[in-house]
PyMOL CGO cylinders between C-alpha atoms (Angstrom):
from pymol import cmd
from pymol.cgo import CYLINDER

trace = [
    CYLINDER, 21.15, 0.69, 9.23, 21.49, 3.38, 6.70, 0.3, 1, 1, 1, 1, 1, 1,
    CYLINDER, 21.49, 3.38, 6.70, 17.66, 4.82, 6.02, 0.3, 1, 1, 1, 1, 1, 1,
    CYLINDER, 17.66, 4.82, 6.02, 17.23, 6.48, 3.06, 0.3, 1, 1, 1, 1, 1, 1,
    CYLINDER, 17.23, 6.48, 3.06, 15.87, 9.74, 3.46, 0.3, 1, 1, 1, 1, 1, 1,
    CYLINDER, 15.87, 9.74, 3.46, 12.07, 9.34, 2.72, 0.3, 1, 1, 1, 1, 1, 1,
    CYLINDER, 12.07, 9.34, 2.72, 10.59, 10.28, -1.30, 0.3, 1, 1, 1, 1, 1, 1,
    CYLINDER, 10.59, 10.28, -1.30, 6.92, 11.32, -0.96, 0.3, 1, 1, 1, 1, 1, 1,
    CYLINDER, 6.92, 11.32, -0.96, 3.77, 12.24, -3.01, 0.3, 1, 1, 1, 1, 1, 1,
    CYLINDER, 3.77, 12.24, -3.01, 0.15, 13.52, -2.55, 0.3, 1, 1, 1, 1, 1, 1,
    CYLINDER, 0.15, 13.52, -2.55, -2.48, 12.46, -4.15, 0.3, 1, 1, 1, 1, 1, 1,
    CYLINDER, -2.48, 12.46, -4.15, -5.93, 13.26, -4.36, 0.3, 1, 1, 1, 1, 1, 1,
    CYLINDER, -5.93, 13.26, -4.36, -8.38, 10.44, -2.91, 0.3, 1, 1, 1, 1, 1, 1,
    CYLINDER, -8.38, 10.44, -2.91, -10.10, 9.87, -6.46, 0.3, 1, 1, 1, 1, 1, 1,
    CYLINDER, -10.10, 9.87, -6.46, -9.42, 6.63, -8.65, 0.3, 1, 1, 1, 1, 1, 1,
    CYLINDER, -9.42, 6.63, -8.65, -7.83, 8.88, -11.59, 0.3, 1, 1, 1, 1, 1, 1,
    CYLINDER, -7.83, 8.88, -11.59, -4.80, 9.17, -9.24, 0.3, 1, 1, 1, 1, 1, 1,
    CYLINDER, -4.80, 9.17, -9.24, -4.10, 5.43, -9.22, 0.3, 1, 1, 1, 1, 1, 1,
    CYLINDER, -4.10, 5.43, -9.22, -1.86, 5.70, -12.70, 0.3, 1, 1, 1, 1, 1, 1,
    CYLINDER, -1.86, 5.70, -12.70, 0.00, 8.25, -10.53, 0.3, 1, 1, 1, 1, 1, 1,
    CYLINDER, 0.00, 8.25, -10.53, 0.61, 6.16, -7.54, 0.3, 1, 1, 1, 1, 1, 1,
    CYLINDER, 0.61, 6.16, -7.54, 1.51, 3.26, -9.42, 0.3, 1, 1, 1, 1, 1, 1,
    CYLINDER, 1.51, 3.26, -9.42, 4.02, 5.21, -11.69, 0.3, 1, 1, 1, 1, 1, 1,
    CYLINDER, 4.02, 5.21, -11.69, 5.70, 6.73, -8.22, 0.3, 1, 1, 1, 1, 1, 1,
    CYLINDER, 5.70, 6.73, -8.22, 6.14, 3.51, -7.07, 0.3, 1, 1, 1, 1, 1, 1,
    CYLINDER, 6.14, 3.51, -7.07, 7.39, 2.37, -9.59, 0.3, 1, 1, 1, 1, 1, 1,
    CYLINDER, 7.39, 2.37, -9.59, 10.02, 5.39, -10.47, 0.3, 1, 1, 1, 1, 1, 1,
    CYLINDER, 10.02, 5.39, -10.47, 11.15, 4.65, -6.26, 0.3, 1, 1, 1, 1, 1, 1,
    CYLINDER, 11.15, 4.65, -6.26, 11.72, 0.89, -6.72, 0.3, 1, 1, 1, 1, 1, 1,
    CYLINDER, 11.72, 0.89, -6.72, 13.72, 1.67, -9.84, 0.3, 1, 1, 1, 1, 1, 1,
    CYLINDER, 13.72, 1.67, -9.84, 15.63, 4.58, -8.02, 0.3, 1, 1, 1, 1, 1, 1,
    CYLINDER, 15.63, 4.58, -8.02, 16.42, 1.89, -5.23, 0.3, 1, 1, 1, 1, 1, 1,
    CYLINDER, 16.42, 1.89, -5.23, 17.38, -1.03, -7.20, 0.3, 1, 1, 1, 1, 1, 1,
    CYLINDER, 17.38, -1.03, -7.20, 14.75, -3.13, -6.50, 0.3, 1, 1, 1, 1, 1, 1,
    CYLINDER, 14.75, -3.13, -6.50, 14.49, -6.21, -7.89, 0.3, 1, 1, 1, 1, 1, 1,
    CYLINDER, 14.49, -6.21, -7.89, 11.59, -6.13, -10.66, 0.3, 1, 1, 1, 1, 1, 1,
    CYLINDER, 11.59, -6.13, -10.66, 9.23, -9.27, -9.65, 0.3, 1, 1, 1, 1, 1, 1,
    CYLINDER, 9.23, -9.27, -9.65, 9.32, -7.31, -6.72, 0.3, 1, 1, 1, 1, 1, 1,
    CYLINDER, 9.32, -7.31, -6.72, 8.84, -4.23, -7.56, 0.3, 1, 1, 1, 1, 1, 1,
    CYLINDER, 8.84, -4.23, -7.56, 6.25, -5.70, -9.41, 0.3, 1, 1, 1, 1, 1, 1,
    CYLINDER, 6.25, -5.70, -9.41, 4.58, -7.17, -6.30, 0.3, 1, 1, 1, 1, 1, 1,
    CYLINDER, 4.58, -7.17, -6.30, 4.41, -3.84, -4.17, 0.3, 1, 1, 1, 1, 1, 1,
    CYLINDER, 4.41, -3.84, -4.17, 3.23, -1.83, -6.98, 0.3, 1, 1, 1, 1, 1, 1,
    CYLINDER, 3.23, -1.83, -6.98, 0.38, -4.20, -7.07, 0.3, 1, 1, 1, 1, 1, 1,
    CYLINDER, 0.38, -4.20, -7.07, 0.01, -3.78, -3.28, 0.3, 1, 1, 1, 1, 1, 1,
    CYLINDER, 0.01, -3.78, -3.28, 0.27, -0.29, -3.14, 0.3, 1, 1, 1, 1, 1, 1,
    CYLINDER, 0.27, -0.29, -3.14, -2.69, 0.21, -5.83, 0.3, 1, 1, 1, 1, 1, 1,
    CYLINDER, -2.69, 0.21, -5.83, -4.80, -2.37, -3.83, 0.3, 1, 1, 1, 1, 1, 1,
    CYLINDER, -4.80, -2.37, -3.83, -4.23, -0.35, -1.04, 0.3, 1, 1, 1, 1, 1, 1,
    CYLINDER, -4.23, -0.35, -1.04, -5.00, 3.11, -1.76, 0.3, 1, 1, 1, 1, 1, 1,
    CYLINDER, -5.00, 3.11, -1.76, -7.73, 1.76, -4.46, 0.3, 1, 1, 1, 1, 1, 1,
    CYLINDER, -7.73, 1.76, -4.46, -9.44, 0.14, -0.96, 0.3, 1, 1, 1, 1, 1, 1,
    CYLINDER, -9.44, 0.14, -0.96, -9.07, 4.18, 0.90, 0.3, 1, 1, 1, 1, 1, 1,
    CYLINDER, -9.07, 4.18, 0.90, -11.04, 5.60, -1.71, 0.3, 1, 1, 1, 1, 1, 1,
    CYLINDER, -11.04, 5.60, -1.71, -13.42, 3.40, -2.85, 0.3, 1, 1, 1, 1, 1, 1,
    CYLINDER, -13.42, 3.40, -2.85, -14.29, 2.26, 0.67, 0.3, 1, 1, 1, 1, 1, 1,
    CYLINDER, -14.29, 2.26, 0.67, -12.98, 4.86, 3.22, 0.3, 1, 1, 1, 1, 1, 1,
    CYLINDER, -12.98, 4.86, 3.22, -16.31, 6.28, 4.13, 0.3, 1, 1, 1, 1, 1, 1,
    CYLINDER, -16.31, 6.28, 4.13, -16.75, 10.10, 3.65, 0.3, 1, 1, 1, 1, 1, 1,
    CYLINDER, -16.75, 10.10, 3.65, -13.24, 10.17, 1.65, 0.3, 1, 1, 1, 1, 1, 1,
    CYLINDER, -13.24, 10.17, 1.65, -13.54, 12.15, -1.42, 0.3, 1, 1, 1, 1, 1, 1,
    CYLINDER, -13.54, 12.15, -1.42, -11.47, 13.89, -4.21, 0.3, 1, 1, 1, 1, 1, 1,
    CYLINDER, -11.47, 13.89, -4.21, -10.76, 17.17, -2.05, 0.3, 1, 1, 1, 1, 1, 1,
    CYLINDER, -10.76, 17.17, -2.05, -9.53, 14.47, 0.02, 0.3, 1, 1, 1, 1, 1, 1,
    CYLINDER, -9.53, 14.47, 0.02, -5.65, 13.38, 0.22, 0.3, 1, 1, 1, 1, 1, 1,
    CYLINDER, -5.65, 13.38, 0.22, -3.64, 10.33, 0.45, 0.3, 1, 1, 1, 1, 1, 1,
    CYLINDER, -3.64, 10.33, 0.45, 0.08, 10.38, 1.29, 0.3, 1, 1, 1, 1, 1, 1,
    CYLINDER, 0.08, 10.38, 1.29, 2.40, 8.29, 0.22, 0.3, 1, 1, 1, 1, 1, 1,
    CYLINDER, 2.40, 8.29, 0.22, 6.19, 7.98, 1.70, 0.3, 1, 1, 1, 1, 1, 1,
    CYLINDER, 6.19, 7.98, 1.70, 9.00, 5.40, 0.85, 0.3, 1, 1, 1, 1, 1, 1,
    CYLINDER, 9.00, 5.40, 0.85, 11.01, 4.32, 3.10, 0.3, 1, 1, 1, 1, 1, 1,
    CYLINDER, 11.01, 4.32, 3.10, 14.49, 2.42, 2.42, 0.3, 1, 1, 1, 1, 1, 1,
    CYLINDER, 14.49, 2.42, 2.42, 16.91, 0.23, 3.88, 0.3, 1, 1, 1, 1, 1, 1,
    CYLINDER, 16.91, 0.23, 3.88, 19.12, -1.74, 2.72, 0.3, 1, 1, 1, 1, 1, 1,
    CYLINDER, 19.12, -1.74, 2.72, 17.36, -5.31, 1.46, 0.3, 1, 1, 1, 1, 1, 1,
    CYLINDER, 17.36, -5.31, 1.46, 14.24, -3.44, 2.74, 0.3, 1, 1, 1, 1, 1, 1,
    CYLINDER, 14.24, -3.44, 2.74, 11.25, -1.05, 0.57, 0.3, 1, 1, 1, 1, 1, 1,
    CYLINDER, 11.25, -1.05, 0.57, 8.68, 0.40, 2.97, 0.3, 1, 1, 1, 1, 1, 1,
    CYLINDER, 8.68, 0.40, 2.97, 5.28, 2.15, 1.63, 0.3, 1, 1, 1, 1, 1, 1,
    CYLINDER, 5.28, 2.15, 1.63, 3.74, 4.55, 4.00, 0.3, 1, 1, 1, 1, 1, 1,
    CYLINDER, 3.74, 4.55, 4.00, 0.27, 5.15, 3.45, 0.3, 1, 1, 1, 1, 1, 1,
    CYLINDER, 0.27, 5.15, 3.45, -1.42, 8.17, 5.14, 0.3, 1, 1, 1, 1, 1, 1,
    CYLINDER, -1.42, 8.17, 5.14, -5.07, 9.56, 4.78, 0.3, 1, 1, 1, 1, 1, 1,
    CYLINDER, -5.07, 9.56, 4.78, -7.87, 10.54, 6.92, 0.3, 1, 1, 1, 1, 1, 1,
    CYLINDER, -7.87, 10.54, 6.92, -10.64, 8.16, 5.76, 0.3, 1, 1, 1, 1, 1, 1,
    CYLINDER, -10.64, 8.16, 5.76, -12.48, 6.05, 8.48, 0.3, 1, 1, 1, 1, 1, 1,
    CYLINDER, -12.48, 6.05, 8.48, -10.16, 3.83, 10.44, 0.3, 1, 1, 1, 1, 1, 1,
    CYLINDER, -10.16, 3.83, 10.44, -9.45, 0.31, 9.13, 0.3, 1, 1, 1, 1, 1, 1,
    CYLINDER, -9.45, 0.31, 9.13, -6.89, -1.92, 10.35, 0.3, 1, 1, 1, 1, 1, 1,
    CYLINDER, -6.89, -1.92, 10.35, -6.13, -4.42, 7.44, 0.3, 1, 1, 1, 1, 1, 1,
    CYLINDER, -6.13, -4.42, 7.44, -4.19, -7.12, 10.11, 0.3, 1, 1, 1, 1, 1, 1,
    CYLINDER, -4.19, -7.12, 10.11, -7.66, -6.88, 11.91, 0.3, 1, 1, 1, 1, 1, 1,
    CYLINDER, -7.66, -6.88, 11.91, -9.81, -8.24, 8.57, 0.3, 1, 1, 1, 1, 1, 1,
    CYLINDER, -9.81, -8.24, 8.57, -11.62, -11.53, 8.28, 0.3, 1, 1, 1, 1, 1, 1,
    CYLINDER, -11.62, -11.53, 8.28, -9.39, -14.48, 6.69, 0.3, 1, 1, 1, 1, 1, 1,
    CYLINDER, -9.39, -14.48, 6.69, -10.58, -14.93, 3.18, 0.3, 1, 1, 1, 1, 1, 1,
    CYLINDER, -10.58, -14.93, 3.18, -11.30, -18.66, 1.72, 0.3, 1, 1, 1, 1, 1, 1,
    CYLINDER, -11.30, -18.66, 1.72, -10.03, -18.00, -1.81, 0.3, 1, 1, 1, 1, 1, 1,
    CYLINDER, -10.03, -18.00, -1.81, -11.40, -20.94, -2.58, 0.3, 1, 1, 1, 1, 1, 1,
    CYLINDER, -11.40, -20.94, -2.58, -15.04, -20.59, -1.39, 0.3, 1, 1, 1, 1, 1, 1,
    CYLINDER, -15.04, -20.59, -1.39, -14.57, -17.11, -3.11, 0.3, 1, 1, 1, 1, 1, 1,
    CYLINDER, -14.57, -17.11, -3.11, -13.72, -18.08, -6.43, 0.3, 1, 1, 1, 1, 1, 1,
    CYLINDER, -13.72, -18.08, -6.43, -16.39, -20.93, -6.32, 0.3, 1, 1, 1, 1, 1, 1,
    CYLINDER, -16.39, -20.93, -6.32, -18.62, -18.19, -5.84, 0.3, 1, 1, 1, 1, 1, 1,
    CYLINDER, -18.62, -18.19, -5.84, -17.81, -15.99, -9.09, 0.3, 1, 1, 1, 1, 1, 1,
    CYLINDER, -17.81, -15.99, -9.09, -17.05, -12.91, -6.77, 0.3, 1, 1, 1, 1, 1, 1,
    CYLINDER, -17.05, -12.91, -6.77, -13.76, -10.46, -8.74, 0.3, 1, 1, 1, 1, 1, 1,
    CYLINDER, -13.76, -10.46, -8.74, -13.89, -8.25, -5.57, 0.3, 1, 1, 1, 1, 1, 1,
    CYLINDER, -13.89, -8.25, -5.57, -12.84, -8.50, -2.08, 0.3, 1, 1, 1, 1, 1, 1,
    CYLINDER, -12.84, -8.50, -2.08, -9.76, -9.97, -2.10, 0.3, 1, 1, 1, 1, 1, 1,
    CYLINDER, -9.76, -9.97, -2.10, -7.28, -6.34, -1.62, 0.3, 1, 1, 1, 1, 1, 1,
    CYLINDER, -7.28, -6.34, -1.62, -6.44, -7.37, 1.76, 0.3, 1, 1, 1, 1, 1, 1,
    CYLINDER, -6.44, -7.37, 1.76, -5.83, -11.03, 0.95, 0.3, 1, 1, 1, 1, 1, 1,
    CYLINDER, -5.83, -11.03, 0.95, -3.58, -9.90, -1.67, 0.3, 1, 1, 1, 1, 1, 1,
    CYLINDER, -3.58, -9.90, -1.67, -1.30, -7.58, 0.68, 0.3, 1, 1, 1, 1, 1, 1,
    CYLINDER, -1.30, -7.58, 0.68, -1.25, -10.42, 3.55, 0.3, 1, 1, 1, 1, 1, 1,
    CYLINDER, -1.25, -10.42, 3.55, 0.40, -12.40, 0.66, 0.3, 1, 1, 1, 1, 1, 1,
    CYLINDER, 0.40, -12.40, 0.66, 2.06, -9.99, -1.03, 0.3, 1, 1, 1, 1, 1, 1,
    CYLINDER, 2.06, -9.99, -1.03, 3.39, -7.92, 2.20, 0.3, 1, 1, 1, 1, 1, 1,
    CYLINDER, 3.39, -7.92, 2.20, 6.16, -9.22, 4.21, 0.3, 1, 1, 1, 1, 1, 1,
    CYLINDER, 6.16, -9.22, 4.21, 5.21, -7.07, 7.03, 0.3, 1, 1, 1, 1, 1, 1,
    CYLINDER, 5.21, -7.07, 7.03, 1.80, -5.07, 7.22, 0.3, 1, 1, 1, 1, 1, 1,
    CYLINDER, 1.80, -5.07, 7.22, 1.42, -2.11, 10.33, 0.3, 1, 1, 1, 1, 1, 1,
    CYLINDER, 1.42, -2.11, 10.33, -1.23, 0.02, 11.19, 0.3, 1, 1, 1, 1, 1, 1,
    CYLINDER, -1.23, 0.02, 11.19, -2.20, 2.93, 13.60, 0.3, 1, 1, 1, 1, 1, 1,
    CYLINDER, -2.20, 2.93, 13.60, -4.34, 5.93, 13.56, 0.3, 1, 1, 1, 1, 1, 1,
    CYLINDER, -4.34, 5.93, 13.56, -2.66, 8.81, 14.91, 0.3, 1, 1, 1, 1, 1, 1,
    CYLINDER, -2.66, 8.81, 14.91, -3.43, 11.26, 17.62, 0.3, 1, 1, 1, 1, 1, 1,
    CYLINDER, -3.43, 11.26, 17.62, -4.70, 13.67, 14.78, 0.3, 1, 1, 1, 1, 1, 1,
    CYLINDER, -4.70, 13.67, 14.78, -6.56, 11.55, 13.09, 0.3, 1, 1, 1, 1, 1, 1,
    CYLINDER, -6.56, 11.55, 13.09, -4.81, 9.98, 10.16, 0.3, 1, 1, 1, 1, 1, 1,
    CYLINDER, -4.81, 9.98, 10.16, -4.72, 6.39, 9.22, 0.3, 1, 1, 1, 1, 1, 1,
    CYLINDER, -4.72, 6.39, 9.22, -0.90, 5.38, 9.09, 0.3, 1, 1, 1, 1, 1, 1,
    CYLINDER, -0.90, 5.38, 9.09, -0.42, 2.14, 6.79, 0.3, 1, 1, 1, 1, 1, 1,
    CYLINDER, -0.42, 2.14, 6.79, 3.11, 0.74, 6.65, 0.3, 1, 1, 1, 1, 1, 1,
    CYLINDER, 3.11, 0.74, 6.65, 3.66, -2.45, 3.98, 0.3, 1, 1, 1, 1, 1, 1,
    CYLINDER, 3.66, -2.45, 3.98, 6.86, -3.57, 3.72, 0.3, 1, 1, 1, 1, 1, 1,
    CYLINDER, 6.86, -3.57, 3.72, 8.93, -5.76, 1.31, 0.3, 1, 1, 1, 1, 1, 1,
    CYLINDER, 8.93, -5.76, 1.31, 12.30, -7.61, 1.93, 0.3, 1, 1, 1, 1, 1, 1,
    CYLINDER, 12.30, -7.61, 1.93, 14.18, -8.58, -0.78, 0.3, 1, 1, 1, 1, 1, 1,
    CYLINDER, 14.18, -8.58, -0.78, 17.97, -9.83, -1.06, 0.3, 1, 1, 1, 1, 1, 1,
    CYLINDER, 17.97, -9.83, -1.06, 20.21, -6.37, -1.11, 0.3, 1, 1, 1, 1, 1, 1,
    CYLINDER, 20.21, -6.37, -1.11, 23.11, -6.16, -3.78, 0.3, 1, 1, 1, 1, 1, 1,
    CYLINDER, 23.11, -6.16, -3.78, 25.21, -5.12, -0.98, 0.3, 1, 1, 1, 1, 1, 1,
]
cmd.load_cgo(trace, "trace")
């Protein structure tokens, strides 16, 4: 499998950075011809994601950082997602009764719901020095 060799950006670990995440993504699915309703879908993902690392990572804060590396394959866009908030494995996170949620009038909570259904693959470690490593991944059908 040819791997592209991996775009990346830094961002701070405040919520003004989200417009920047979002436009990064975007500017790599474009780059790798992703198709848009999927582009479209990991964008949304990614800002989930990193939205949930600062607003709820614990003693994360804007002298903070967030990495953020892209990964390509062919028919494949990966989203790396590095920072050194408290650990939180997303696979590990109650199942969420969308219906019993919306019942109840809540508009938050439902991040990780959204990248279980978004995400066609979802990995997590933390690493020997201490980062969180997030992986999401998207298949799509490759032009090739």
């Amino acid at each position: 499998m040819d791997l592209v060799t991996p775009q990346s950006l830094r961002v701070a670990c405040d919520t003004i950075e989200l417009q920047r995440v979002r436009r990064f993504i975007t500017e790599m699915s474009r780059t790798y011809a992703v198709p848009v309703e999927v582009e479209n879908r990991i964008i949304l993902a990614v800002d989930e994601a990193v939205a949930n690392i600062i607003e709820h990572g614990g003693q994360a804060k804007a002298t903070d950082w967030i990495d953020i590396e892209i990964e390509v394959e062919p028919g494949s866009f990966t989203v790396v997602i590095r920072d050194f908030s408290q650990p939180f494995d997303p696979r590990r996170a109650p199942e969420v009764d969308i219906r019993s949620h919306v019942q109840a009038g809540k508009r938050k909570g439902l991040g990780i719901f959204l990248l279980q259904r978004i995400m066609d693959r979802i990995d997590y470690k933390s690493t020997d020095g201490g980062a969180n490593e997030l992986r999401l991944t998207k298949t799509f059908a490759s032009a090739n």
